[in-house]
N, C-alpha and C positions, 0 to 999 in steps of 0.2 A: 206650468208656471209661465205667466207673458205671453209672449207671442210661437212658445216653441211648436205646437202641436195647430191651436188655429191662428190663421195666418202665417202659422211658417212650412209645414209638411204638408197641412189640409186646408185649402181655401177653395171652395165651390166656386166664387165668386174672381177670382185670377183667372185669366188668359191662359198661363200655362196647366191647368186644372185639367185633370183626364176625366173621365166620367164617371169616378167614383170621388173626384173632388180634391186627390193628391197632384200635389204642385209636380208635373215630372221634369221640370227645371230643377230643382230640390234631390229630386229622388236620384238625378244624373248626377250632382253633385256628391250626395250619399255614398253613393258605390265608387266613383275617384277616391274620397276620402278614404276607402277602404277599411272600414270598421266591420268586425265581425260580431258583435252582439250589442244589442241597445234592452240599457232598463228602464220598465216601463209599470207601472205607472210612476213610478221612482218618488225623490226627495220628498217635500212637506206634506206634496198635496198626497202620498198616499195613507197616511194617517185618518184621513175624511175618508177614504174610497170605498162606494158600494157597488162592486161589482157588478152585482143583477140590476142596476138602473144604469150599465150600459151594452146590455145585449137585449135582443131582439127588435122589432121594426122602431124606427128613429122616431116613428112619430108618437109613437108610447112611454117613448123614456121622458124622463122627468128633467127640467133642469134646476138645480140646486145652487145654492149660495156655498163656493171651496172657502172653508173658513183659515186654510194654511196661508191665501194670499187675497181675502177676501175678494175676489172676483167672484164671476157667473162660470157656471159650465153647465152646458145645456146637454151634454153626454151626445148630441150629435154625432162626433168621433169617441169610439167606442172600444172594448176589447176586441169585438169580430174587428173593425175599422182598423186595429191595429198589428193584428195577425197578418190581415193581408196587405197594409203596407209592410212590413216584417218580410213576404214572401216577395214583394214587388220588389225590393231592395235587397233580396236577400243576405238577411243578419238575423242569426237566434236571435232569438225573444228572454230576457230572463222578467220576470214576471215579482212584483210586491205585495204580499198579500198584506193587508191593513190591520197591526196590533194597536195601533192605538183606539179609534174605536170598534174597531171590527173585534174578533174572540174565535176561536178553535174553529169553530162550523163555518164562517164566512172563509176560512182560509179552505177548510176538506173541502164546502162545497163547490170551490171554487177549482181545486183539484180536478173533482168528478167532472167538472163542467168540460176542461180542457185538454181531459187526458184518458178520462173512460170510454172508450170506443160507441157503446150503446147499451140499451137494455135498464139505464137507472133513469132516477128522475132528472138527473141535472146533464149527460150525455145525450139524451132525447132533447131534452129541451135544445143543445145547439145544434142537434140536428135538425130540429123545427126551426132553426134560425139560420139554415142553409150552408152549415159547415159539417159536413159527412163524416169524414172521417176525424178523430182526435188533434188536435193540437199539436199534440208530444211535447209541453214547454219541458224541459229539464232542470234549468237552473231558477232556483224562488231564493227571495230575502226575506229573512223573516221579519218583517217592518223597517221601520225608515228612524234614526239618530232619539231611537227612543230614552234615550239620556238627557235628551234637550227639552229644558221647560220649556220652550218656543212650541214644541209638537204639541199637535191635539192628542190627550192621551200619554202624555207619556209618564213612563214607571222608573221606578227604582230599581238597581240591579237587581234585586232579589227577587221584584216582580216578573220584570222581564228575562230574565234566568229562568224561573219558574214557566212561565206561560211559553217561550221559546218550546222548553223539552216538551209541555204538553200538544203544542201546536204540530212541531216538527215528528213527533210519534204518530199524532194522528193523520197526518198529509200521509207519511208512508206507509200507511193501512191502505191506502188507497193504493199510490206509487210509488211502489219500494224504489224505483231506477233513481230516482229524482235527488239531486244535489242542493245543499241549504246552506245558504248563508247566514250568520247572526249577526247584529247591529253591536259593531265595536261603540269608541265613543264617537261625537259627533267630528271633531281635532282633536290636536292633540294638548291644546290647552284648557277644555274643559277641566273645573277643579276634579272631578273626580278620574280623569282620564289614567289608565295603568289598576286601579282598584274597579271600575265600571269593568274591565278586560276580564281581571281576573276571577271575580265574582260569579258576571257570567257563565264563563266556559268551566268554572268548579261547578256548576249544575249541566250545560249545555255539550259539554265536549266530545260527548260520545253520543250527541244524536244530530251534529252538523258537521259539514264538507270545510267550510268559510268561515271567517272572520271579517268584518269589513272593517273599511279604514275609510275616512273622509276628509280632505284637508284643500286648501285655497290659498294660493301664495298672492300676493301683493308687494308693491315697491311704497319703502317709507322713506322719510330724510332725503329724497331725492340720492339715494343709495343705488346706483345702477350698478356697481360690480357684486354689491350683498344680493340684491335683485337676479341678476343673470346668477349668482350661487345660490338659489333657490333652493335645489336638488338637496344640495346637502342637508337643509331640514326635511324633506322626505326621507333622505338616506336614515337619519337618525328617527324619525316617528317609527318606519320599518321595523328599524331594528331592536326597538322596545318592544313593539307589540309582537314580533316572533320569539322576544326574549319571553315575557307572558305566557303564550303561547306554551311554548317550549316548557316555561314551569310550571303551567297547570297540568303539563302531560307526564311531568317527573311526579309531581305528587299525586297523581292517580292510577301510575305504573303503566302507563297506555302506549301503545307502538304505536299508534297513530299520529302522524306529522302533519297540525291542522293545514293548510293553505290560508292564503290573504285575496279578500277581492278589495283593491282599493278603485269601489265603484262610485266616488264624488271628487274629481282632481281636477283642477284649474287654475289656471292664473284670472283675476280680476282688479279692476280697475275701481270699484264702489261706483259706479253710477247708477244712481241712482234719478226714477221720475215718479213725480206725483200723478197721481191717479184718483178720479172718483173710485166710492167701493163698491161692488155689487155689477162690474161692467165686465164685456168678455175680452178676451185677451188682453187686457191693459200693456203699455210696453212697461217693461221690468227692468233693470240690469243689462240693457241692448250696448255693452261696451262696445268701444269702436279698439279693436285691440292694433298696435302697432308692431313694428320689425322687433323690437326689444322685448315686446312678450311674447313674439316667437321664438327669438332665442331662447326664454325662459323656459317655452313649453316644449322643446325641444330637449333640454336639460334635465325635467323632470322626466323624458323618455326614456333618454340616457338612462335616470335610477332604475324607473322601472324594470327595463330590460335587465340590468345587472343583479336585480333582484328575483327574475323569474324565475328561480328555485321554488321559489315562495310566493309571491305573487303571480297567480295564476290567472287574477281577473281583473281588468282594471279599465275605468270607463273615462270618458273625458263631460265633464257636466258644464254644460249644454248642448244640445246639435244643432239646434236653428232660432237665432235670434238673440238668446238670454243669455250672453257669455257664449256666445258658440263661434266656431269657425266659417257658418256659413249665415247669411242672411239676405231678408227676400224686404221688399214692397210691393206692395197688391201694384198689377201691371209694370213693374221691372223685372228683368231678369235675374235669377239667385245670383250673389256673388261671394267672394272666398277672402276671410279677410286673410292677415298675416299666417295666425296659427294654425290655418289649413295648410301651409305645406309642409312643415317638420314632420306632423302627425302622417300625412298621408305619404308623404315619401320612407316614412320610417315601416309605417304598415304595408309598404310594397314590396319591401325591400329587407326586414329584419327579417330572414326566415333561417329556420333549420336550429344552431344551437347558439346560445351566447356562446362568449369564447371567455376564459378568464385572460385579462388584463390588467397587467401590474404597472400603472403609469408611477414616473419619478421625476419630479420637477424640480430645479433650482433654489427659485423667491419665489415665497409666496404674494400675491398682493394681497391689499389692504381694502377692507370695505368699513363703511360707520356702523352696521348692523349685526355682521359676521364676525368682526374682526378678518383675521389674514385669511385667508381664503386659498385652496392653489388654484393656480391658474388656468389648468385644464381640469376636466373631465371628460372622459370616453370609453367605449363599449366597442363591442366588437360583435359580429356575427357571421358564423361560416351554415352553408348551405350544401348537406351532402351531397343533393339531387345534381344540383349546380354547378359545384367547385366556388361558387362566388364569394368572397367574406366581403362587410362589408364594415366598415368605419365609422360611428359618430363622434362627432368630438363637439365641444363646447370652450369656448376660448373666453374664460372670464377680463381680462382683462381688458379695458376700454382704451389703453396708450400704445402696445406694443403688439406685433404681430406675435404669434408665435408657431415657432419650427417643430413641429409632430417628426419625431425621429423612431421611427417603430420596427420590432425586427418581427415578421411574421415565422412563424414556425411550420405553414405549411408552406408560404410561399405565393409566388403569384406570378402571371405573364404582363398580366399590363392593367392600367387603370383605364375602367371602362366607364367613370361619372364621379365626376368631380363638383360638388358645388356647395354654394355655402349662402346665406344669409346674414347682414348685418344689422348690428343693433340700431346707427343711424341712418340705416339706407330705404329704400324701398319697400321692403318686407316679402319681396318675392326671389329664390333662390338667385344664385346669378351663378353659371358656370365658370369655371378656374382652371387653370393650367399650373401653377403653383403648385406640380409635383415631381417628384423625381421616381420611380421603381425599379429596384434591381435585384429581381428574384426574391430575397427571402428580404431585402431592407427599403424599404419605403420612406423617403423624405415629402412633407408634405405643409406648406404654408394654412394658420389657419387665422382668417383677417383679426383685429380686434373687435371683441365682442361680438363674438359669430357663433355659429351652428355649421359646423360643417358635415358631409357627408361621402365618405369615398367610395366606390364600389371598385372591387379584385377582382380581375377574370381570374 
């Protein structure tokens, strides 16, 4: 989509371009961010995607008209192209096979392509295209929000229920190892959203790992404390779709406890630019995101995390340019807007286990969108290896500071990072003193409309 893949990861033509043509200004940025899996071919466009028009030499592939966002793609940047940025950056690969017009055989033979060592037709051939040894992808989706008349291809639950079990049976004929996602709804307001769930996984549930979830928050009414309480409509899309979940497992008697990849999550602005059709990379949705959708997206980490029972896979959509945290111009250097640092200091730093957290707040405040809101939200994370626990909090309210009063249960020697972002400031963290710690009780300031972060020796 846009500028994410040419002109934003792969430009031959940039100054910072290595000599396979990946921007490694970009790629540096990448591995700060700290992501550990990107999907690929991902959202609209992999509903169009024919795999074998983009492997082998570049000057044989074809370039086609992507009818998801009417542009060009000249398959220049390919699946080999994207494997080994994948190992350049090192992040799993999870992998789209294409049900909208694609069908059972583009998905196996795409399998075989990636993951059969040698000896078939389609592992020879990427070993004729200079990739020796397999792939190994482990994680696939099985198509992309195919609920949405928007998708080229898209079915009905029954269809896609149907065609999922067929697909997903036949992939693991080839690789049994292999882990599969199914296309929940698109949001959670799609009219059919909660019956598309259920549908499905009454055909699907015993032959996939996942469930997806796709959703995009936005500020309306000039509502910035509804806006900064974001979360809270994640907290609740979650918790439908495991209640789903959970009931299509009662009524089929199954001990299996599906998982969620909520692999489409952002916050967005709608910017929107026009474009001729039929051109390559057009810019798309290039939001200039500020301090206040960092806090947002910072918030919905918060859910995340407190959801990782269940929520096992969760991507942020876009990585460069289209709604992404990081964005380039041909001859400038990448740079990081606001939402690259909650994400990457959360990703550096959220390790080992959540902790449960019972917060208890006074007054709630007030939003036009939400209604009353509480004022906080926060997560917790302790690290065996470490001893470190570490703090998110989110401070909804735009008038009043407020005093995080926390009594740790394992305790702590000292705070070793302290910082926070605000909603009308800067957008880049700014370190704090604004705490107190005494062994097991922790006092700790957190601005108005912030994102805080504390780390415990």
């Amino acid at each position: 989509m846009g500028r994410c893949v040419y002109e934003g990861i792969y430009d031959p033509a940039d100054p910072h371009a290595d000599i396979h043509g990946f921007r490694s200004d970009v790629a540096r940025l990448v591995r700060e961010l700290g992501i550990g899996i990107v999907r690929y071919p991902g959202g609209n466009f992999a509903s169009g995607y024919d795999w074998r028009e983009t492997v082998g030499p570049v000057a044989d592939r074809p370039s086609r008209l992507d009818l998801a966002w009417r542009s060009l793609e000249p398959n220049t940047f390919g699946l080999g192209e994207f494997m080994d940025w994948a190992r350049l950056v090192g992040v799993e690969p999870m992998m789209t096979v294409n049900l909208g017009t694609g069908d059972v055989t583009d998905a196996v033979d795409l399998v075989e392509y990636t993951n059969t060592p040698a000896g078939t037709k389609y592992s020879d051939l990427r070993r004729s295209h200079g990739a020796g040894g397999p792939y190994g992808i482990k994680l696939w989706c099985l198509g992309n929000e195919m609920d949405g008349p928007w998708q080229i291809g898209h079915k009905s639950a029954d269809e896609y229920g149907s065609l999922a079990v067929r697909t997903a049976t036949a992939m693991r004929r080839v690789d049994p190892s292999i882990e599969l996602v199914a296309c929940g709804s698109s949001h959670d307001r799609m009219p059919t959203f909660g019956r598309w769930e259920a549908t499905v996984l009454e055909r699907a549930y015993d032959e996939v790992d996942y469930l997806s979830l796709h959703c995009y928050y936005g500020k309306s009414d000039d509502d910035t404390v509804g806006y900064l309480a974001s979360a809270d409509a994640m907290d609740v899309f979650i918790d439908r779709v495991v209640a789903t979940c959970d009931h299509v497992a009662t009524l089929k008697h199954s001990a299996r406890r599906l998982k969620l990849s909520f692999d489409e999550w952002n916050v967005e602005t709608r910017v929107t630019e026009a474009h001729p059709p039929w051109t390559l990379a057009p810019r798309m949705s290039e939001d200039e995101f500020t301090a206040e959708d960092a806090v947002v997206v910072g918030g919905l980490l918060v859910c995340l995390l407190r959801h990782s029972d269940r929520v096992a896979v969760a991507c942020l959509a876009q990585l460069i340019n289209v709604m992404a945290p990081i964005r380039t111009e041909r001859g400038r250097d990448a740079w990081r807007q606001p939402t690259f640092y909650p994400f990457a200091l959360t990703a550096r730093h959220a390790r080992g286990d959540v902790l449960r957290v019972e917060p208890r707040s006074s007054t709630p405040v007030s939003s036009v969108v939400r209604g009353d809101v509480e004022p906080v939200d926060l997560v917790a994370t302790h690290d065996g290896e470490t001893g470190e626990t570490v703090v998110f909090a989110v401070n909804r309210s735009t008038r009043d500071s407020v005093e995080l009063d926390l009594e740790l249960a394992r305790g702590a020697t000292a705070v070793g990072e302290h910082v926070a972002i605000r909603y009308d400031a800067a957008g880049t963290p700014r370190a704090s003193r604004q705490h107190q710690l005494d062994g097991r009780h922790l006092r700790a300031v957190a601005p108005p409309g912030s994102w805080s972060m504390l780390r415990l020796a």
